[in-house]
C-alpha positions, -999 to 999 in steps of 0.1 A, spaced: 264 -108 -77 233 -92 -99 217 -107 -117 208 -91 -150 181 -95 -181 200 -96 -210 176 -94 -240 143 -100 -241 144 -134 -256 144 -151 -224 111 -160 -232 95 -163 -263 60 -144 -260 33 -165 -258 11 -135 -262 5 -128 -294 -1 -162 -308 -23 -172 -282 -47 -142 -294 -44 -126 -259 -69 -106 -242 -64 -86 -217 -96 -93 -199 -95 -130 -198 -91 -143 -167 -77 -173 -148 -110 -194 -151 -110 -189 -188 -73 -200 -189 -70 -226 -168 -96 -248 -192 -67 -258 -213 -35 -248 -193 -27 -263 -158 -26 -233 -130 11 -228 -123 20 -231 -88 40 -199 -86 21 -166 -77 32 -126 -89 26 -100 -65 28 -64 -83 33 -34 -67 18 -5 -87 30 34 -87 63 32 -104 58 -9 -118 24 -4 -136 13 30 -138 33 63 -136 11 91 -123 -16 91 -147 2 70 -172 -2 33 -177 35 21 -183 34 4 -220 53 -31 -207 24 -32 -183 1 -49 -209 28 -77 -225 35 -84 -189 -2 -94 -176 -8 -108 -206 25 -131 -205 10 -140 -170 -29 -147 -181 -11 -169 -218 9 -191 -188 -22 -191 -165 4 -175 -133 -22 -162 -106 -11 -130 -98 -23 -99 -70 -14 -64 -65 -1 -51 -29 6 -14 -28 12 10 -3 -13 33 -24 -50 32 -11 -76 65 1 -102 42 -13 -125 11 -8 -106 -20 -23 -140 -21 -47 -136 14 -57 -99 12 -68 -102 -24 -82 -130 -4 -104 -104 25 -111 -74 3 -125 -95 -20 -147 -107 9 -164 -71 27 -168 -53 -6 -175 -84 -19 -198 -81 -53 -177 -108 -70 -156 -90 -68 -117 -110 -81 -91 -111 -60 -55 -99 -104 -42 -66 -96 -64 -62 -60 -44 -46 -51 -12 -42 -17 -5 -17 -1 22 -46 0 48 -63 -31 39 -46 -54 66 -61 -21 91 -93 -40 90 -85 -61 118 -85 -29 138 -119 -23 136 -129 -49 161 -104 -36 183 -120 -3 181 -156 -11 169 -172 15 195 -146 38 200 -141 75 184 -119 71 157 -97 103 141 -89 91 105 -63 108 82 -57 111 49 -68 115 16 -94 140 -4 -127 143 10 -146 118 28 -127 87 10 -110 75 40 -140 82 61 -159 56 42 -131 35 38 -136 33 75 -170 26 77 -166 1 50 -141 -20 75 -167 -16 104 -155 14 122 -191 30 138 -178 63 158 -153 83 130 -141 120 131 -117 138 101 -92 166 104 -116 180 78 -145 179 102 -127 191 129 -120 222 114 -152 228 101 -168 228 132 -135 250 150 -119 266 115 -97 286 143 -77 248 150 -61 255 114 -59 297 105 -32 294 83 -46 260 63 -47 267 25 -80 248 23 -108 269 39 -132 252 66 -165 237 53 -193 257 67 -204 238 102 -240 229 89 -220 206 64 -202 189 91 -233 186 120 -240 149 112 -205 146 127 -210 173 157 -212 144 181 -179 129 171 -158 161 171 -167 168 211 -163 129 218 -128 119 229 -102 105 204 -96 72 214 -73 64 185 -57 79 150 -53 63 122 -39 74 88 -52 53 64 -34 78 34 -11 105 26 -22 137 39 -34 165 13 -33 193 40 -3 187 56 -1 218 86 -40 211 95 -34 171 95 -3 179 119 -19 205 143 -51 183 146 -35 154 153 -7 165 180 -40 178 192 -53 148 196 -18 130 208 -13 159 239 -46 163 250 -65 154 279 -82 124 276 -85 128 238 -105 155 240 -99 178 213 -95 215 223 -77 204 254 -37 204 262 -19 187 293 8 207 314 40 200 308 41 177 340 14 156 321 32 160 291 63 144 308 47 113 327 22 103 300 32 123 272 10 103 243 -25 100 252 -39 80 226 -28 53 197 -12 58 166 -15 39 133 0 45 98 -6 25 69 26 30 54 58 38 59 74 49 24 92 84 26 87 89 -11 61 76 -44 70 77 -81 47 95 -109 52 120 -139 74 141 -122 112 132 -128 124 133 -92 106 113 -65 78 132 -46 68 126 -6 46 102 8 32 94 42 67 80 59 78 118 54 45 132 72 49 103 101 89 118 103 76 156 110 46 143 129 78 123 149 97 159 155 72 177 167 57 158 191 93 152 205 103 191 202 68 194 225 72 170 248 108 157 254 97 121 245 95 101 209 62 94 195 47 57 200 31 40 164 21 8 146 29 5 111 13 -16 85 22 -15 51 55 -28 29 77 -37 44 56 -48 73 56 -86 81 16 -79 88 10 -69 55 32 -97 38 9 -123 58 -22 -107 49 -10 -112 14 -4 -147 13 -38 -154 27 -49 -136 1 -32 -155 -22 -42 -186 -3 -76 -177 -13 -69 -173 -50 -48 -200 -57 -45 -230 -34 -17 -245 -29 -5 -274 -49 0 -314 -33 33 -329 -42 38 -365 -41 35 -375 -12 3 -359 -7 18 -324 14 14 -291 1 42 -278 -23 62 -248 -10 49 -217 -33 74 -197 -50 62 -158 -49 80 -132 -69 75 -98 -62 81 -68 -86 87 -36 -70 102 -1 -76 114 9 -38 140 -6 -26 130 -1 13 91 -12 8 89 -38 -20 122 -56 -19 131 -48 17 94 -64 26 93 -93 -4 131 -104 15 122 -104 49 92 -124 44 113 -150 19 96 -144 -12 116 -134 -43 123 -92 -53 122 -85 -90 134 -45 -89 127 -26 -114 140 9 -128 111 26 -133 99 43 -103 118 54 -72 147 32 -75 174 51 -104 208 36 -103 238 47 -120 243 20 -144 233 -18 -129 240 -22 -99 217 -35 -72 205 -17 -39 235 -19 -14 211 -22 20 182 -40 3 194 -58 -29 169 -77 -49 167 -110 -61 172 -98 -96 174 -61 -113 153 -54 -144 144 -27 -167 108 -32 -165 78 -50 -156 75 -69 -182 116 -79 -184 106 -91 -147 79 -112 -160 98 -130 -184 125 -134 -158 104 -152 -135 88 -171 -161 123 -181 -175 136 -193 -143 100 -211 -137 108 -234 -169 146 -238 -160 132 -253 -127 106 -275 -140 132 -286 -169 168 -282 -161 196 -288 -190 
């Protein structure tokens, strides 16, 4: 059965008589209100913000969260950008202090990779410009090659791209790693040049040894068809902004990327994913969370379980991901998930379906009290 919001009474809000500020944070708070020992994880595009738009519940939400001192973080399958850089970029569009500890982007938990692959020739993907590349670096990744790069040192790999190559002098501090063998790929966001991104990497997949340039027979092909490792940072087909329907995203590259390489060689294409709804990701959260707000002793001296409540607006990446892992899924209607009327996800049904972020908040909060004092 769904559960609904009925009116926004649920909770009175604390925020305007507590003389809320949005950039108050929980160390300010917590001098005269206990920390509460139940944690908010936010998903952004389609919660938060809509394309360029902050959402208008999205204030009266954090600030119902900061008035209750409710630690809270923000997991989304969005990144293309150092976790400094976009913490920077939301505080200033949602005028609220948000620290890069309180942000985990879709390629965050990817970190771990770079001591895997420290020393090797990475081919990253994604994004405008060299944002991914320094994402990279940032994580500790020493050897990195673009699709961009690539076809500024060999614009014939991509004739019909609608971006034209760079000129090669502005790609020669890179020369080294374009003849160097791919030794793994990694998409750290959505592509923005979607036929180069695809030719350069089945380039890399089919090649011999990983050198770029190079194609093995179709004897190869069929006994070791994928020569190197692949690694998206997120699965969703689809993203929510300003436009009414929703729009692709980098599950829907991954799916062509998936045909083609099994049109060419007869055999389906090999990947890790991170991301929602990835168990990975979920456990890379809760350290996070961990980190920001310990866990609370009960009585008898052991930690307290931690109730975690996530808000999302996809169905298959937020509430699919917050249910496997055993938190709770707050869904809300304004991003990819539209329903006729009120019914809940049939594959992936959330704890509760809300209106909005800020409905969500006071749902959680609600039930927080109810548990703390039952009638």
């Amino acid at each position: 059965m769904i559960t609904r919001i009925p009116l926004r009474t649920l909770v009175t809000s604390v925020v305007s008589r507590s003389g809320y500020s949005a950039r108050r944070n929980f160390k300010t708070t917590a001098q005269t209100i206990p920390q509460a020992h139940y944690n908010v994880v936010f998903d952004i595009d389609g919660v938060l913000i809509k394309g360029k738009k902050v959402l208008p519940q999205t204030h009266r939400a954090l600030g119902l969260l900061q008035s209750n001192n409710v630690p809270y973080i923000f997991l989304t399958n969005g990144g293309g950008l150092k976790e400094t850089e976009k913490a920077e970029q939301l505080s200033k569009r949602m005028g609220i202090h948000i620290s890069p500890d309180q942000l985990i982007l879709s390629h965050s938990p990817m970190r771990e990779l770079a001591l895997k692959y420290e020393d090797s020739n990475v081919l990253v993907v994604g994004g405008n410009g060299s944002g991914c590349r320094h994402v990279a670096e940032h994580y500790g990744f020493k050897h990195i090659v673009t699709p961009e790069e690539v076809h500024a040192v060999f614009p014939s790999v991509c004739p019909s791209s609608a971006r034209e190559a760079r000129s090669v002098p502005l790609a020669e501090k890179y020369l080294q790693n374009v003849h160097r063998p791919v030794e793994a790929i990694m998409v750290f966001h959505d592509s923005v040049d979607w036929g180069r991104d695809l030719q350069v990497v089945i380039d890399a997949l089919t090649s011999r040894g990983g050198y770029l340039n190079t194609i093995k027979t179709q004897k190869e092909l069929h006994i070791t068809p994928q020569t190197v490792p692949l690694y998206f940072s997120n699965s969703d087909l689809v993203w929510s902004n300003e436009h009414p329907t929703p729009r692709f995203a980098q599950g829907t590259f991954r799916t062509c990327l998936e045909r083609i390489f099994e049109d060419m060689t007869g055999h389906r294409l090999k990947y890790t994913l991170y991301g929602k709804p990835m168990t990975t990701t979920y456990q890379y959260a809760e350290a996070v969370l961990n980190r920001i707000a310990p866990t609370h002793l009960g009585p008898d001296g052991m930690p307290k379980r931690r109730s975690v409540y996530a808000i999302g607006d996809n169905p298959y990446a937020d509430i699919a991901g917050a249910n496997g892992y055993g938190w709770n899924s707050l869904l809300v209607k304004t991003g990819v998930f539209q329903p006729e009327g009120d019914e809940n996800h049939h594959t992936h049904p959330a704890t509760a379906v809300v209106e909005d972020v800020e409905d969500a908040v006071r749902w959680i909060i609600s039930r927080e009290i109810r548990k703390e004092h039952p009638f």
